[in-house]
C-alpha positions in Angstrom: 0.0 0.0 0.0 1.4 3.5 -0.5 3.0 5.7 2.1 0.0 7.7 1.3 -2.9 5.9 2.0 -0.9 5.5 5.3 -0.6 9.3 5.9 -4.8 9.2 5.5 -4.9 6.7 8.1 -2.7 8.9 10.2 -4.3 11.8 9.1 -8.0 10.1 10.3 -6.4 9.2 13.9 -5.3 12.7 14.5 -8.6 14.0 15.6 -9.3 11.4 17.7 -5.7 12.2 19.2 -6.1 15.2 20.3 -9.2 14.9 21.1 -8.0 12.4 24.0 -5.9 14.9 25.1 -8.1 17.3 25.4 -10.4 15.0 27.8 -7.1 14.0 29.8 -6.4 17.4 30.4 -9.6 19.4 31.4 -10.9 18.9 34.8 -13.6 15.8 35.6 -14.4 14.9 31.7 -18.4 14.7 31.8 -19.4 11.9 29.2 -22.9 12.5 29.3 -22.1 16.2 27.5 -18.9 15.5 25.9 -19.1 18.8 23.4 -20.7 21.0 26.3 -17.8 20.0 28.3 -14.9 20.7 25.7 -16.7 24.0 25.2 -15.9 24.7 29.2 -12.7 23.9 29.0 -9.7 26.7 29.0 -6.0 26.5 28.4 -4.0 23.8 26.8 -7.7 21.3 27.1 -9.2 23.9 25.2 -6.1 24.5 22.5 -6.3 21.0 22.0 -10.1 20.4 21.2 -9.4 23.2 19.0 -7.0 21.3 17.2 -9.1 18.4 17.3 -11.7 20.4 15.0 -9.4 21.6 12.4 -8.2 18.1 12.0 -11.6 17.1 11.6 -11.8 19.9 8.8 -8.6 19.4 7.3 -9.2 15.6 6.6 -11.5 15.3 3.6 -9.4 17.9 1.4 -6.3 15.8 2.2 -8.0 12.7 1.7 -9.9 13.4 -1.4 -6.5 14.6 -2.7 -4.3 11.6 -2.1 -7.1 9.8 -4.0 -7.8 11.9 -6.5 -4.2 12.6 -7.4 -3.4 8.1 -7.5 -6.7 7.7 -9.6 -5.1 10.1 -12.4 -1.6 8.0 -11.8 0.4 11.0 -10.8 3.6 9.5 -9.5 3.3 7.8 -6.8 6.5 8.8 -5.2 5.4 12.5 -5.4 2.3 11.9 -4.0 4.1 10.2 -0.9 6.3 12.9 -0.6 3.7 15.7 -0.5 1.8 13.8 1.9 4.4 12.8 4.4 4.7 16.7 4.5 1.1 17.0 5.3 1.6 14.3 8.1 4.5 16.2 9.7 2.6 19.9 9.3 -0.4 18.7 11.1 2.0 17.0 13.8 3.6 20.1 14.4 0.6 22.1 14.3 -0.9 19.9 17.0 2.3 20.9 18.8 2.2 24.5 18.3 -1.5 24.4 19.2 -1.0 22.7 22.4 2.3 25.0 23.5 0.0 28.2 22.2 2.5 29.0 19.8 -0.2 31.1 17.3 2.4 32.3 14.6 4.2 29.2 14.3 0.6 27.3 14.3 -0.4 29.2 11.3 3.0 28.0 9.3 2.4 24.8 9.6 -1.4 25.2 8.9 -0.3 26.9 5.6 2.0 23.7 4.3 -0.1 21.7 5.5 -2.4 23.3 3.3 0.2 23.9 0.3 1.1 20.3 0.1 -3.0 19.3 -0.1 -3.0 21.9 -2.7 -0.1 20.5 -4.1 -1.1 16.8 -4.1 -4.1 17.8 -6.1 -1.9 19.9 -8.8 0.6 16.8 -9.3 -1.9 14.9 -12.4 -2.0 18.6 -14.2 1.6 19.6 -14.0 3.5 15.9 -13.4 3.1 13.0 -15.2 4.7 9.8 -15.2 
């Protein structure tokens, strides 16, 4: 399977990553209200149901990309590399979210968002 498809796997657990630490780090997680409860929350709980969401949001454009861009056999090696990038952005936007480090945050958003972009450009401009 390609490092790709893999990266969309990964890509699909973030959410659900930092959505556990979110719940780990607020103060006595109410199950019966889980989204009332993350909307209580303040600090690095909060920063990191934030993140949560935006992974949630960023996840069908990557997706949709990865698969889009192998069904027009761009090269495959191209597509990996684009999306190993997109991986590592989102890691380290999760990071930057979590240590409230705005500026930074919004870099990795952005080539996170350039590679997607990118991903989807390779059948147009690169072909085998």
């Amino acid at each position: 399977m390609p490092i790709a498809f893999w990266c969309v796997l990964v890509a699909g657990i973030l959410p659900v990553a930092t959505v556990a630490i979110a719940k780990a780090g607020g103060k006595a997680f109410d199950n019966h209200d889980p989204r009332g409860w993350l909307e209580r929350q303040s600090g690095r709980a909060r920063r990191a149901d934030l993140a949560h969401r935006n992974h949630f949001e960023a996840f069908p454009f990557f997706a949709a990309a990865v698969l889009v861009a192998s069904h027009l056999q761009a090269p495959q090696a191209r597509i990996n590399e684009l999306a190993v990038v997109f991986i590592i952005a989102r890691v380290l936007y999760t990071v930057c979210y979590l240590t409230d480090r705005a500026t930074l945050r919004t870099l990795c958003w952005t080539i996170g968002l350039l590679s997607v972009v990118g991903i989807f450009l390779l059948p147009v401009f690169v072909h085998n």
